[in-house]
N, C-alpha and C positions, 0 to 999 in steps of 0.2 A: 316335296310335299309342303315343307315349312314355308317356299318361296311364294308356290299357289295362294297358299296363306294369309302370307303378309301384302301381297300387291291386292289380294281381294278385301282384305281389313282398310289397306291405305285407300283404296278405290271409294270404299261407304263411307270413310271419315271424309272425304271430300263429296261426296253428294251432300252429304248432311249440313256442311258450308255453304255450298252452293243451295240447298233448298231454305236454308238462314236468310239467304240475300232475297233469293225469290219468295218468300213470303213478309219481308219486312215489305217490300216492292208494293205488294196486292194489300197490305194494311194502309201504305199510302196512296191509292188510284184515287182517292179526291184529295189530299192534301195538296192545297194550292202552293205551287211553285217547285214541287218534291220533284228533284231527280233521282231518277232511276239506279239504284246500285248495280256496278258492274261486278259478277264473280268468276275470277280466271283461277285454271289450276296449272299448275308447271311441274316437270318432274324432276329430281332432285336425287344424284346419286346417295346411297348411303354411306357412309364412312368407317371404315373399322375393320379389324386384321381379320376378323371370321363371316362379314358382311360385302363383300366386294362387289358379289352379283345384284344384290338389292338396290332398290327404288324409294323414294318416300315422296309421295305428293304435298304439295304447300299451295296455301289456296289463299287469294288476295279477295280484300270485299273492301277495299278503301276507293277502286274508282268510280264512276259516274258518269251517266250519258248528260252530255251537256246540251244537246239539241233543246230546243223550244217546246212549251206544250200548247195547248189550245188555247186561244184567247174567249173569255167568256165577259160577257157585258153584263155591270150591276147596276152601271146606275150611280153606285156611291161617291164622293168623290176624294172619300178617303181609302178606293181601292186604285191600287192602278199595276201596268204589266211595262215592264224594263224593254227598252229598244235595242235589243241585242244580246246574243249569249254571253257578252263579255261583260256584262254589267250586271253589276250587287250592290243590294241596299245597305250600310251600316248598320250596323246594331251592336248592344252591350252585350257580351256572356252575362253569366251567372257570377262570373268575377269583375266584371266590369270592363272587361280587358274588349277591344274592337274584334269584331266578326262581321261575316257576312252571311247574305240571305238571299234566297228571288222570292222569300211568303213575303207579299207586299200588301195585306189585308190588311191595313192598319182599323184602330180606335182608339178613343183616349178615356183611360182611367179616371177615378174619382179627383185624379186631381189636377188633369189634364195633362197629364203627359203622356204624346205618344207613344201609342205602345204598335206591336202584329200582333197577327193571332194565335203566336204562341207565345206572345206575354214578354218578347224582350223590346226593352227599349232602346228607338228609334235614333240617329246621332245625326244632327246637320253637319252640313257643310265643314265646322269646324271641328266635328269629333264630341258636339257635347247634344246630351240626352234635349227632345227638343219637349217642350211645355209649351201649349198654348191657355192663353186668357180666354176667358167666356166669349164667346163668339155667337152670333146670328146666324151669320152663313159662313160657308168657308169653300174653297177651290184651291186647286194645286194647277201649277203650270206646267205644260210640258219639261220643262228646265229642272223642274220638282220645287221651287218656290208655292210655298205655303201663303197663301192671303185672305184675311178675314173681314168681315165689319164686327164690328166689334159689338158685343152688346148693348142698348141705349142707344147706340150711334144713330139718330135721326137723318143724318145726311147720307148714311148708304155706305159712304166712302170705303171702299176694300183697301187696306195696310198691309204691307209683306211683312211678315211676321218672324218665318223663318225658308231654310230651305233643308231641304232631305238631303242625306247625305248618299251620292251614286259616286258609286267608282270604278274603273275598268279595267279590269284584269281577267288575264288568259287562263282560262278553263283549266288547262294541262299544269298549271302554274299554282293549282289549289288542291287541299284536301278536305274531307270532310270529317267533322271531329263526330264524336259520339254523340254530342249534345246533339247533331244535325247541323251546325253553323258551319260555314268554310272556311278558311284560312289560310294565307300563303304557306307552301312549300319551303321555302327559303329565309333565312332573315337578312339578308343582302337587303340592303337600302335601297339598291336601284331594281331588286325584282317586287316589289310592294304595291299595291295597288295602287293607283293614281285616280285622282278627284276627275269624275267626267262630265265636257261642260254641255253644252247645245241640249235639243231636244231629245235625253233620255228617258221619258218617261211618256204612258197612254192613262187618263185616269179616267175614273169610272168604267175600267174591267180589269178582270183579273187571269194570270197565265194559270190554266190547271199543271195538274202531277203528267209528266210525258209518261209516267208506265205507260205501257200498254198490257191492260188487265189477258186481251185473249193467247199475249206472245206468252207471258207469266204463266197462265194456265196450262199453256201447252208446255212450257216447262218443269213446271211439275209435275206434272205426268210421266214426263220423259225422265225426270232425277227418278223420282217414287220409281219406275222399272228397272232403273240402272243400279238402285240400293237393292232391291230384289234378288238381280242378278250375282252381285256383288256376297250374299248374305251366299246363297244358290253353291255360289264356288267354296265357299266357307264351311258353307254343310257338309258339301260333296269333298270337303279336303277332308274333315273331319271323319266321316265315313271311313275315308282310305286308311286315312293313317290306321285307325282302329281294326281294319280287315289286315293290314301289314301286321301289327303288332301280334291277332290273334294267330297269322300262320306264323312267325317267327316262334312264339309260345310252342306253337304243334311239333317243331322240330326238335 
């Protein structure tokens, strides 16, 4: 009875993981460049001199589908979409420390430093926060070279200014931190992401969130009936036990 028990308790603390992941998912089906949380569960003997038959589920929410999402056209030309799943924008954490990204929706602050659209800032080529001067017009190259005319500038003249910092590293080779930024897996020197050069970058669109809003939906559905059932066997141990206990009393 006890064992019913426990694999039906273990069974709802991992739906309830898994419905964690699949509704962070469905919060971001328009956050441009969101990949998709992946939620696996594995089963895991129990250990211990009066536990030997027992199970305990453990449930992972760190991976990530890395496929592409939809390219959508703005127009801006401080929006643009990465040529490849192995490539990420630089950016600062919150500590300062390098991260990466694919929300490539850039703007610039009051004081012209790029920033995305979740407010961290932007790192060129060399690893340092990029600031632009007043500007007239401005274009990014496919290369990600930033060039401006500069404000006043009568003659037109576009000056490269800076360049955005792409780099290219292997999906399998990253994790995602709780802030949402990614981060090598390893601190080996040679698994680190590498500066990538040629034409990384499409501007003026941007890559949406690859959820997919109706696989999500049909997933929780399918968690919501599996915690159900789960709760079901819970009831139904309970039941027992209590109908055991009161004939045992009778005797």
């Amino acid at each position: 009875m006890d064992k019913a028990l426990y694999v039906a308790m273990s069974g709802a603390q991992a739906n309830l993981r898994a419905q964690a992941a699949v509704s962070h998912n469905l919060a971001n089906v328009s956050t441009s460049g969101f990949k998709a949380l992946l939620h696996a569960t594995e089963a895991f003997p129990a250990k211990g001199g009066e536990v030997g038959s027992r199970t305990y589920t453990m449930g992972d929410v760190g991976g990530f589908d890395a496929t592409g999402g939809s390219l959508q056209t703005t127009g801006n030309p401080l929006d643009f979409a990465l040529n490849g799943a192995d490539l990420w924008m630089s950016v600062a954490d919150r500590g300062g420390k390098p991260a990466y990204t694919r929300a490539t929706d850039l703007k610039l602050d009051a004081t012209g430093r790029l920033m995305n659209g979740r407010g961290e800032p932007v790192m060129d080529d060399s690893g340092q926060p990029i600031a632009l001067p007043p500007f007239q017009s401005l274009s990014v190259g496919g290369d990600g070279t930033i060039a401006i005319v500069a404000l006043g500038d009568a003659t037109g003249t576009a000056q490269n200014v800076a360049r955005i910092g792409v780099v290219r590293a292997d999906p399998t080779k990253l994790q995602r931190g709780e802030d949402g930024l990614f981060r090598p897996t390893s601190t080996d020197p040679a698994a680190q992401p590498q500066a990538a050069a040629g034409e990384v970058l499409m501007s003026g669109v941007l890559e949406n969130s690859n959820v997919n809003a109706t696989e999500q939906l049909v997933a929780m559905i399918s968690l919501s009936r599996q915690f159900e059932m789960n709760l079901k066997v819970i009831r139904s141990g309970d039941e027992n036990a209590q109908a055991a206990n009161t004939l045992l009393r009778a005797r």
